[in-house]
C-alpha positions as a Markdown table, in Angstrom:
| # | Residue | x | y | z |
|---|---|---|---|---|
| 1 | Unk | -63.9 | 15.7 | 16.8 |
| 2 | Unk | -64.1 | 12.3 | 15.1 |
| 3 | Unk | -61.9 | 10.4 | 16.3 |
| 4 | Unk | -59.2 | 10.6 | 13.5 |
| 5 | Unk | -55.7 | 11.4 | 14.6 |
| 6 | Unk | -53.8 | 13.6 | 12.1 |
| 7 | Unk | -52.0 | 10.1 | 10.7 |
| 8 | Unk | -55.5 | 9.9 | 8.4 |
| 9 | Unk | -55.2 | 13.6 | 7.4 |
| 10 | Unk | -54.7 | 14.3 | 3.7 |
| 11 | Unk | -51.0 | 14.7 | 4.0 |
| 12 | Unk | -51.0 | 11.3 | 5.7 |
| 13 | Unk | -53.2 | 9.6 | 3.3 |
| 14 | Unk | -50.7 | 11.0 | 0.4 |
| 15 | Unk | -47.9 | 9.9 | 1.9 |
| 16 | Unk | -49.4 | 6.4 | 2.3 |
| 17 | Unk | -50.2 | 6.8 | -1.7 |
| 18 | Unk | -46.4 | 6.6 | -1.9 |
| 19 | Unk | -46.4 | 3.2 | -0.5 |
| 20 | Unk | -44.7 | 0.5 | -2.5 |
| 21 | Unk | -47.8 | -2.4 | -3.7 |
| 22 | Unk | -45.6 | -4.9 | -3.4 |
| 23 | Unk | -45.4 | -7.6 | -1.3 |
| 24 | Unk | -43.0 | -10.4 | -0.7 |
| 25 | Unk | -43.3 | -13.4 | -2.4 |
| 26 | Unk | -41.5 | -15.4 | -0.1 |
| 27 | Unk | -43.9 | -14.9 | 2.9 |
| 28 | Unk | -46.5 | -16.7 | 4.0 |
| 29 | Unk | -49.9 | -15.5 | 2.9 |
| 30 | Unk | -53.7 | -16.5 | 3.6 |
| 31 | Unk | -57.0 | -16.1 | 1.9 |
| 32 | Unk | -59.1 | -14.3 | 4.6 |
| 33 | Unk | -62.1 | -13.3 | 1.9 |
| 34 | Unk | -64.4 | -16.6 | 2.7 |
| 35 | Unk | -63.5 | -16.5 | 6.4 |
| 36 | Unk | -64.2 | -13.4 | 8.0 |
| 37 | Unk | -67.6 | -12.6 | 9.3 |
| 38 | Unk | -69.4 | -9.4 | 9.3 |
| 39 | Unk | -72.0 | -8.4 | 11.7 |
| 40 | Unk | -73.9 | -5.0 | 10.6 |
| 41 | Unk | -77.3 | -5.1 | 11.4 |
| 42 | Unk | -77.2 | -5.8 | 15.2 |
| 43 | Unk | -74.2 | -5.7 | 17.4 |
| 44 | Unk | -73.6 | -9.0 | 19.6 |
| 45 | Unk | -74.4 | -8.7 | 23.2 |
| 46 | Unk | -71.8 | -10.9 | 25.2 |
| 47 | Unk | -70.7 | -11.4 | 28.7 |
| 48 | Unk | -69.9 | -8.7 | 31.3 |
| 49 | Unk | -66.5 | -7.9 | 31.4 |
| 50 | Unk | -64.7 | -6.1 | 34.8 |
| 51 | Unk | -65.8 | -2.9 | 35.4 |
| 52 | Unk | -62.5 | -1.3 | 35.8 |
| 53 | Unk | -60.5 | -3.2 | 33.3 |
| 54 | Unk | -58.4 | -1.0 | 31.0 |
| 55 | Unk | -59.2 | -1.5 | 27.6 |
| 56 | Unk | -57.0 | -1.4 | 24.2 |
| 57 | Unk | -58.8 | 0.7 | 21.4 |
| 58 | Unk | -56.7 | 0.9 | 18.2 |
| 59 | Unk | -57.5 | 2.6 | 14.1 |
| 60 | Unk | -58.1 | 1.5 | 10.8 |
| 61 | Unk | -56.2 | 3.1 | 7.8 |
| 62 | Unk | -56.9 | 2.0 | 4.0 |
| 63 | Unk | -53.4 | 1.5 | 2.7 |
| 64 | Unk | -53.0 | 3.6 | -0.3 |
| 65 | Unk | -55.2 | 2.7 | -3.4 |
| 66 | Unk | -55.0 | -1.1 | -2.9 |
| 67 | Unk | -57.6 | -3.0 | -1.6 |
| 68 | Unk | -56.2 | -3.5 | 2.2 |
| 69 | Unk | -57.3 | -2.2 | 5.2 |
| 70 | Unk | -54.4 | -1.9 | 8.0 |
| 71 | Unk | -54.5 | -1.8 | 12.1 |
| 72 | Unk | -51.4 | -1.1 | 13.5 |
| 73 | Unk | -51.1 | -2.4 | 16.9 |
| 74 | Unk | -47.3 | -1.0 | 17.1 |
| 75 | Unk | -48.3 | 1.2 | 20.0 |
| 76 | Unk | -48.6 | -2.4 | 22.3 |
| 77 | Unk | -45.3 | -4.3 | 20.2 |
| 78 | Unk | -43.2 | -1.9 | 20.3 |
| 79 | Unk | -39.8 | -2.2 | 17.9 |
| 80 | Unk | -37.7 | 0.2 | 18.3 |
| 81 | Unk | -35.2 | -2.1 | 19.2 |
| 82 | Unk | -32.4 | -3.1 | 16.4 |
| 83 | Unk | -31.0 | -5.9 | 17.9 |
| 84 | Unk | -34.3 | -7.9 | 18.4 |
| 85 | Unk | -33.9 | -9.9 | 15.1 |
| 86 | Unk | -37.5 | -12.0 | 16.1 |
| 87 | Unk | -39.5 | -8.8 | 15.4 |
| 88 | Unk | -39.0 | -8.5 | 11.6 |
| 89 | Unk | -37.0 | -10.6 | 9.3 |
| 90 | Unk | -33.4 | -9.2 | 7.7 |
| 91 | Unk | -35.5 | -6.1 | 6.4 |
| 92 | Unk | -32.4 | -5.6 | 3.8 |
| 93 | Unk | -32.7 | -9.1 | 2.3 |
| 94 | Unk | -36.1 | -8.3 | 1.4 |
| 95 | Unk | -35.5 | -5.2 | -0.5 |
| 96 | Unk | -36.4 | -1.8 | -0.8 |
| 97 | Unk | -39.1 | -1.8 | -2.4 |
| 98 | Unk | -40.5 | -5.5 | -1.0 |
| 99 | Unk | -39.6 | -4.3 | 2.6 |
| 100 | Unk | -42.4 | -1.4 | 2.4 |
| 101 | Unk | -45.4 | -3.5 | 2.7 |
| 102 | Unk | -45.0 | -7.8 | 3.8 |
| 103 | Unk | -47.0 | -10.0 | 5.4 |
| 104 | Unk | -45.5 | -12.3 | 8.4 |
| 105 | Unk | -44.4 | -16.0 | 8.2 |
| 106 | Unk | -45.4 | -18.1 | 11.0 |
| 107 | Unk | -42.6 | -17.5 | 13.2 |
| 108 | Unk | -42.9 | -13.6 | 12.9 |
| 109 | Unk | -46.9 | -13.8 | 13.6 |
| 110 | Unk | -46.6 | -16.4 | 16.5 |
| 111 | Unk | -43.7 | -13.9 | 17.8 |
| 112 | Unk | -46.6 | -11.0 | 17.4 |
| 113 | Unk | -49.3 | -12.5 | 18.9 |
| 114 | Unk | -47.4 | -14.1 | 21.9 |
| 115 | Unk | -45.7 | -10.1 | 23.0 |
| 116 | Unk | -49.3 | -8.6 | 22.3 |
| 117 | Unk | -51.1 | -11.3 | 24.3 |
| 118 | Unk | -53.6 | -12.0 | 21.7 |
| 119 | Unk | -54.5 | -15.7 | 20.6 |
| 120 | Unk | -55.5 | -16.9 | 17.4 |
| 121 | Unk | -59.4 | -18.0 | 18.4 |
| 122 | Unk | -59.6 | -13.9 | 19.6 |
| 123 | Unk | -61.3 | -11.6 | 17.3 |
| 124 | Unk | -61.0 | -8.1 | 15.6 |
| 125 | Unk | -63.4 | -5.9 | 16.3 |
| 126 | Unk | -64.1 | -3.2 | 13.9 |
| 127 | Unk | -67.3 | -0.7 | 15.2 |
| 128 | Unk | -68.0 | 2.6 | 12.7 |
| 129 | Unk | -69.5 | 4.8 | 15.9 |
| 130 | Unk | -70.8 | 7.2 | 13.4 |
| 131 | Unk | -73.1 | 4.6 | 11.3 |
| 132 | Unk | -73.3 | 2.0 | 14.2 |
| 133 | Unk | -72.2 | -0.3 | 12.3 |
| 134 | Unk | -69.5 | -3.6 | 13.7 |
| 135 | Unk | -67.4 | -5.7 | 11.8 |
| 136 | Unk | -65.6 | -8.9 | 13.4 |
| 137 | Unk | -63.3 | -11.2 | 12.3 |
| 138 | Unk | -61.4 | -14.1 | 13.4 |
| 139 | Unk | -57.9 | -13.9 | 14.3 |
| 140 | Unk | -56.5 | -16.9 | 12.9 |
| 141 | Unk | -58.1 | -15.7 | 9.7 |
| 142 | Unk | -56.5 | -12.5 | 9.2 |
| 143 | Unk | -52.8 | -11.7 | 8.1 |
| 144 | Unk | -49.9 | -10.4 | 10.3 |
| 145 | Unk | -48.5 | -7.7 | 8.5 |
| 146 | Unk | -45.6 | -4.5 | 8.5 |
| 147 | Unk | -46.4 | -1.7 | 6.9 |
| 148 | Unk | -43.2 | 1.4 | 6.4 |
| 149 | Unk | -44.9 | 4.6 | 8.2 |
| 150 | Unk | -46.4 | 7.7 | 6.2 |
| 151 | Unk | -43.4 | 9.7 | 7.3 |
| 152 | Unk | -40.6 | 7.2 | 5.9 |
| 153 | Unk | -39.8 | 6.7 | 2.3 |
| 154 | Unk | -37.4 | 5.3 | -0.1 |
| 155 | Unk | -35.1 | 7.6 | 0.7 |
| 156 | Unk | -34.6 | 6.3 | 4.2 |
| 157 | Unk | -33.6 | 3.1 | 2.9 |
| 158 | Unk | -31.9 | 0.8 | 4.3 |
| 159 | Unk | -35.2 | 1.0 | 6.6 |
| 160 | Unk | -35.1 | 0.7 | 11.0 |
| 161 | Unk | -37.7 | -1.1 | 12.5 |
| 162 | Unk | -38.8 | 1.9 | 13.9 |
| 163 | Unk | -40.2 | 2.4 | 10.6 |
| 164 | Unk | -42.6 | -0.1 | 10.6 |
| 165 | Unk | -46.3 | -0.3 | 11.9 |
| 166 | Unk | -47.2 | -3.6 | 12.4 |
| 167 | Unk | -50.7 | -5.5 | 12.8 |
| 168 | Unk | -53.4 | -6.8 | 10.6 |
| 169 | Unk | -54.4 | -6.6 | 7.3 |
| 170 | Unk | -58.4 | -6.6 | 6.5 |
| 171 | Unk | -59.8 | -6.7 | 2.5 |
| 172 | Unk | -61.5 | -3.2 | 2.1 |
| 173 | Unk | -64.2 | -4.9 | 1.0 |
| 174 | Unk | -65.0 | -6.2 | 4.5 |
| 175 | Unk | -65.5 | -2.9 | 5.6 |
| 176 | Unk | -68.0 | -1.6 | 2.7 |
| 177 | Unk | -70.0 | 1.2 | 3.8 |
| 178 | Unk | -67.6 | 2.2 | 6.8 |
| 179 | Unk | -66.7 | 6.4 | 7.4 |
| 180 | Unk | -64.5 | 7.3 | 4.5 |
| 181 | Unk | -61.2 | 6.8 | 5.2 |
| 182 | Unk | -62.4 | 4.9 | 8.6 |
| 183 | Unk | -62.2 | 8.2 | 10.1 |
| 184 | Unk | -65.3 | 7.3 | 12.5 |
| 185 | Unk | -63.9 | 3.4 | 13.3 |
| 186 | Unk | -62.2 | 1.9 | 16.0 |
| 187 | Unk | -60.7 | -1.7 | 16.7 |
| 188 | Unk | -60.6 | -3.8 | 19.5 |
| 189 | Unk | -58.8 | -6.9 | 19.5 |
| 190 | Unk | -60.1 | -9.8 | 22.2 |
| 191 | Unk | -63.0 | -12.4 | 22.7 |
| 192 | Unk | -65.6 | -10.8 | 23.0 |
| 193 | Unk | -67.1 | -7.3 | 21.7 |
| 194 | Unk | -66.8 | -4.8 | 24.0 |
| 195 | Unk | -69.1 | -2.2 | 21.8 |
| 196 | Unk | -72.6 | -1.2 | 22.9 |
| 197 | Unk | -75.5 | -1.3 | 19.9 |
| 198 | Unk | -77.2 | 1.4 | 21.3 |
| 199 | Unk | -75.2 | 3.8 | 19.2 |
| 200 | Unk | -73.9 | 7.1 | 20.3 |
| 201 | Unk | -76.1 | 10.5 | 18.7 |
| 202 | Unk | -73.5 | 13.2 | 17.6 |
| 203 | Unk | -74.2 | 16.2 | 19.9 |
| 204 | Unk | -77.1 | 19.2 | 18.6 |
| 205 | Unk | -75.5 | 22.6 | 20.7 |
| 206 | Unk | -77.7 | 25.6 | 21.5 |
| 207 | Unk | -76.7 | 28.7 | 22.6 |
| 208 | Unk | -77.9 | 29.6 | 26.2 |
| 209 | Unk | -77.6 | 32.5 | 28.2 |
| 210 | Unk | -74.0 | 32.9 | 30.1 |
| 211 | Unk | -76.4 | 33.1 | 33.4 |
| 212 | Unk | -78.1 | 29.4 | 32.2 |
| 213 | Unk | -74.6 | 27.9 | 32.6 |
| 214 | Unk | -73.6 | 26.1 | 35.6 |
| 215 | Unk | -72.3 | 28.1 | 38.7 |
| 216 | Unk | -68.6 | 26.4 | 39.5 |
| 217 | Unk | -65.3 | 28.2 | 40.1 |
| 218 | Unk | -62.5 | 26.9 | 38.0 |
| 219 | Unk | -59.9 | 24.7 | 39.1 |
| 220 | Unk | -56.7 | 26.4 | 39.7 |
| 221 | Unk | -54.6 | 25.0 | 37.2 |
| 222 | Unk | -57.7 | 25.6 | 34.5 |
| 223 | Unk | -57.4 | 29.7 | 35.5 |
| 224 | Unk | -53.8 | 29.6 | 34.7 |
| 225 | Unk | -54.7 | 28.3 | 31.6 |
| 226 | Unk | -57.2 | 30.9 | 30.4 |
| 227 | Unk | -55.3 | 33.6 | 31.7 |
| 228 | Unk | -55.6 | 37.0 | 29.3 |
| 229 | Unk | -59.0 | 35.1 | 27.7 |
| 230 | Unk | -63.0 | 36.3 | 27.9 |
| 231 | Unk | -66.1 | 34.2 | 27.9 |
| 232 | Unk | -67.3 | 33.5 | 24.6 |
| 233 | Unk | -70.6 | 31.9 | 24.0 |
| 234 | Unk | -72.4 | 29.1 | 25.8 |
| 235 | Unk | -74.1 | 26.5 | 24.4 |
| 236 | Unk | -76.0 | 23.8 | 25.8 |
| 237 | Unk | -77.8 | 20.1 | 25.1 |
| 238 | Unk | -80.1 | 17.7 | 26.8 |
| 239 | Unk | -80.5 | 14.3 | 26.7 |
| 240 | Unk | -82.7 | 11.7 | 28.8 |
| 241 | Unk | -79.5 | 10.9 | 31.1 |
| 242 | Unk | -77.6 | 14.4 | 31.0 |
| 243 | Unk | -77.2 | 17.6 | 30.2 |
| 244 | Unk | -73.9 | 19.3 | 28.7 |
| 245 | Unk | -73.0 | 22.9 | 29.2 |
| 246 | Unk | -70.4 | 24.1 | 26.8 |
| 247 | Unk | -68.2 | 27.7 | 27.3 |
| 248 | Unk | -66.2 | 29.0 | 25.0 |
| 249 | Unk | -62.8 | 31.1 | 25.8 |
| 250 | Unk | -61.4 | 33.7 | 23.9 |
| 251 | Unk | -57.9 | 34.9 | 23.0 |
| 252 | Unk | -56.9 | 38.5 | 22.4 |
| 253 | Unk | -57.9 | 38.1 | 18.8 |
| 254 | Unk | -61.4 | 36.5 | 19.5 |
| 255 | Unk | -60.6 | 33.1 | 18.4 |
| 256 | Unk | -61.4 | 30.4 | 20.5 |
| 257 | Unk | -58.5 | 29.3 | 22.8 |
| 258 | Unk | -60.5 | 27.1 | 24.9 |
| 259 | Unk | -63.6 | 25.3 | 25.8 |
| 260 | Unk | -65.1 | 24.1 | 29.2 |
| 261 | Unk | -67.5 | 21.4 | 29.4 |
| 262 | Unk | -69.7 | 20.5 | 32.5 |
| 263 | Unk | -72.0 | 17.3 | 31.7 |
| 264 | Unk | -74.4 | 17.1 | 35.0 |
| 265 | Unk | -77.4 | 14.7 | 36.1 |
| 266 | Unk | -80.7 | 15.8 | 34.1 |
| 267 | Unk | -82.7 | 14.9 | 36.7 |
| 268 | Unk | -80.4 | 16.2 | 40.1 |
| 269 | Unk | -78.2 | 18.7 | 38.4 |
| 270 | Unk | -75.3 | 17.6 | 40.2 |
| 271 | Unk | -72.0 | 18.0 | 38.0 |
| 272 | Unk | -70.6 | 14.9 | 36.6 |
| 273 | Unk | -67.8 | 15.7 | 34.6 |
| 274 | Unk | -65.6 | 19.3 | 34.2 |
| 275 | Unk | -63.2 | 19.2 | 31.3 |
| 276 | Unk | -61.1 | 22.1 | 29.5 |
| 277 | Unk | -60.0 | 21.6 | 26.4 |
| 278 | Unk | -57.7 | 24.1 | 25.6 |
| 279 | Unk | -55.4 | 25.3 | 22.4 |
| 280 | Unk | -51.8 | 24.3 | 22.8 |
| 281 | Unk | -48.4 | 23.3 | 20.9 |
| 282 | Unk | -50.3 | 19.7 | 19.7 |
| 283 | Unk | -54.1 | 20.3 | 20.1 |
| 284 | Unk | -56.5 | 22.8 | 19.2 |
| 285 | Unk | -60.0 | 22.8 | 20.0 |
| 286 | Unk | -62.7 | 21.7 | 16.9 |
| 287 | Unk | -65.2 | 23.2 | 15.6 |
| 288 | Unk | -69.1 | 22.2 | 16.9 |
| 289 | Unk | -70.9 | 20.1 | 15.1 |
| 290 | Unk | -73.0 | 22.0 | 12.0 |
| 291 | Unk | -71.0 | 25.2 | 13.0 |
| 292 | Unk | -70.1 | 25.7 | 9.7 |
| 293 | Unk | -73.3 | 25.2 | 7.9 |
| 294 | Unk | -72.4 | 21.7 | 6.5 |
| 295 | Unk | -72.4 | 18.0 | 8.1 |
| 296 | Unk | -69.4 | 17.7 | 9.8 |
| 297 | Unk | -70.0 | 16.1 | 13.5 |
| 298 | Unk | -67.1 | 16.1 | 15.7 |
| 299 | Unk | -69.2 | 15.6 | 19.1 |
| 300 | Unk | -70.5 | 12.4 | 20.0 |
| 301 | Unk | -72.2 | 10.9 | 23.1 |
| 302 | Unk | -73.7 | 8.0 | 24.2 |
| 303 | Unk | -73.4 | 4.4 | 25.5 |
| 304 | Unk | -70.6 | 3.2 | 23.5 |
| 305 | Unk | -69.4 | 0.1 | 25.4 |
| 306 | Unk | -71.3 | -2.3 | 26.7 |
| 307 | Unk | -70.2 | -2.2 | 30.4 |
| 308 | Unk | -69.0 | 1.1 | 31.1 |
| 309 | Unk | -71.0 | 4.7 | 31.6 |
| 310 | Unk | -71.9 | 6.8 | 28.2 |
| 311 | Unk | -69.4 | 8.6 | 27.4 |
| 312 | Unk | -68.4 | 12.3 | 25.6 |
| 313 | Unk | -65.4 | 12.8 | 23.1 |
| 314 | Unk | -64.9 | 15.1 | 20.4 |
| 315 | Unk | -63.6 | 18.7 | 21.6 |
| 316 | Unk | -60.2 | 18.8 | 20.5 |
| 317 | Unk | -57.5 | 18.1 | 17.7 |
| 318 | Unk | -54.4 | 16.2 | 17.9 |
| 319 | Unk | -51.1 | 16.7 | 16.1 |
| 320 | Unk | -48.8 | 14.9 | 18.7 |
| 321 | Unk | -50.6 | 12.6 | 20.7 |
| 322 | Unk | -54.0 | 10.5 | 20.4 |
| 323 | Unk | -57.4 | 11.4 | 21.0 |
| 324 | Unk | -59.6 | 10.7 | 24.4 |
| 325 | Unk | -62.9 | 9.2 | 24.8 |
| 326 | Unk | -64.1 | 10.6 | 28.3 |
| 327 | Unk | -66.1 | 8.6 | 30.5 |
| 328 | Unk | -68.9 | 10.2 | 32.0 |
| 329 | Unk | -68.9 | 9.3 | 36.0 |
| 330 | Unk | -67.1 | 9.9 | 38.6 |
| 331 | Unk | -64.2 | 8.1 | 37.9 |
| 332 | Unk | -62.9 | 10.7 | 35.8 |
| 333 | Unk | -61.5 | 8.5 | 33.3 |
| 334 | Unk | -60.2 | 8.9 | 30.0 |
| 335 | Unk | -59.4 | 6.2 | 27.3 |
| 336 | Unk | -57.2 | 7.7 | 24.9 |
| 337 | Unk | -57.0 | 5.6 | 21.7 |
| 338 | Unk | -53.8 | 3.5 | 20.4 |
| 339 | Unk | -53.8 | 5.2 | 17.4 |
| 340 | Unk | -49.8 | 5.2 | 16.4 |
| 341 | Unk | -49.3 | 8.7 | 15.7 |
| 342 | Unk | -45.5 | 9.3 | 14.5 |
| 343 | Unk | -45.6 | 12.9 | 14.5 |
């Protein structure tokens, strides 16, 4: 899938619609039009970062009609709690219908950046995978922000500040020619870009023979899962590096329950990666790319960050949680996205 958790689904996006425009005149507020670069033609090499170090990748929502861009970075500031009165001003002095969208006053922000670690000389990184295209800009030069969640309303007024997302605001027009919706972007807040400008190529399948597909017993806990399935089809693709094998599973109804991927070496065969992405009460697995004789890519590969292995994503929805982007090496790891899904 792209990587859109179901907060930028329709229903979402309507709910956002019913977003208050107003903002609070007694806040502090910064022109951020004439300062904020934008990088689209060539991504930035920059120094090599840690191998290992974890890595905090967040999404972009438009907020309703207006012309703001949001990033909620509520999933590393939490504030759920009440009694923290340095997290968001009186929210019930502001008003209903101020409260809904405000940007921070210098207090709030320096509170903000200090709990999230982030300074203002660090940047926001903004890279559309799907056009390869990267947007940066400046910390200092972009508002703090709270935003009321697409699953509160008026009518759960006088507002908690569980309510609120909280993060940066970024003029739409800074992000011309991004996915719609910023379906295909991701953020990264920090000094330097972490993003690779090779690109990543969204995955071509073709169906191969069962017998083509790689011989390797199931884990345990994977034949528990596909118990009272059958093997579907099995669909392959090839690049210089690897190649992915792809099974489907099949529930008693012959709709796909599951899917199992093996990515090996294309020059040694030896298995890199097994993953089983598998229908359950939050996820179900999406459909391949062109499946349904239109455009839609949900599988991508490729070197997307600068110092880590390429990397696969793309086989699943999410209703409860947040997407993965899997690495492909040993390690085995998985980078699941900050994406501040309140289901």
């Amino acid at each position: 899938m792209t990587l859109k958790p179901l907060l930028l689904s329709a229903s979402f996006l309507i709910l956002l619609a019913a977003c208050n425009k107003k903002e609070s005149s007694k806040l502090q507020k910064q022109d951020t039009s004439k300062n904020a670069t934008v990088e689209t033609d060539s991504l930035q090499e920059g120094e090599a970062t840690p191998r290992k170090e974890s890595i905090n990748l967040f999404t972009v929502m438009p907020k309703d009609s207006s012309d703001i861009a949001f990033v909620s970075l509520s999933d590393i500031y939490p504030v759920d709690d009440e009694k923290d009165t340095l997290v968001l001003p009186n929210i019930e002095k502001l008003g209903k219908h101020s409260a809904q969208y405000f940007t921070f006053s210098k207090n709030y922000r320096k509170r903000f950046l200090s709990k999230t670690n982030i300074a203002e000389t660090d940047s926001v990184f903004v890279y559309d995978y799907a056009k390869n295209k990267l947007a940066s800009f400046l910390v200092k030069n972009l508002k703090t922000a709270a935003m009321l969640n697409g699953y509160s309303s008026e009518e759960d007024w006088p507002y908690h500040n569980y309510d609120f997302m909280i993060g940066f605001e970024i003029n739409k027009k800074q992000l011309s020619g991004f996915s719609e919706y910023y379906r295909d972007a991701l953020v990264y807040v920090g000094k330097e870009n972490p993003f690779s400008k090779e690109g990543l190529k969204p995955i071509s399948w073709k169906k191969i023979a069962p017998k083509d597909y790689p011989s390797k017993s199931l884990k345990k806990e994977d034949k528990n899962t596909l118990k009272g399935t059958n093997a579907g089809n099995t669909y392959s693709y090839q690049t210089d590096s690897y190649q992915y094998f792809l099974q489907d599973y099949l529930d008693s109804n012959k709709i796909i329950y599951a899917r199992r991927l093996l990515v090996t070496d294309s020059k040694t065969k030896e298995i890199i990666i097994e993953k089983l992405y598998s229908q359950s009460e939050g996820t179900s697995p999406a459909p391949l790319n062109y499946e349904n004789g239109d455009d839609a890519v949900e599988q991508y590969t490729g070197k997307l960050f600068k110092n880590k292995p390429e990397v696969v994503f793309g086989f699943l929805y999410e209703s409860f949680g947040c997407p993965a982007i899997s690495i492909i090496d040993k390690s085995n790891e998985e980078i699941y996205l900050q994406c501040d899904n309140r289901h």
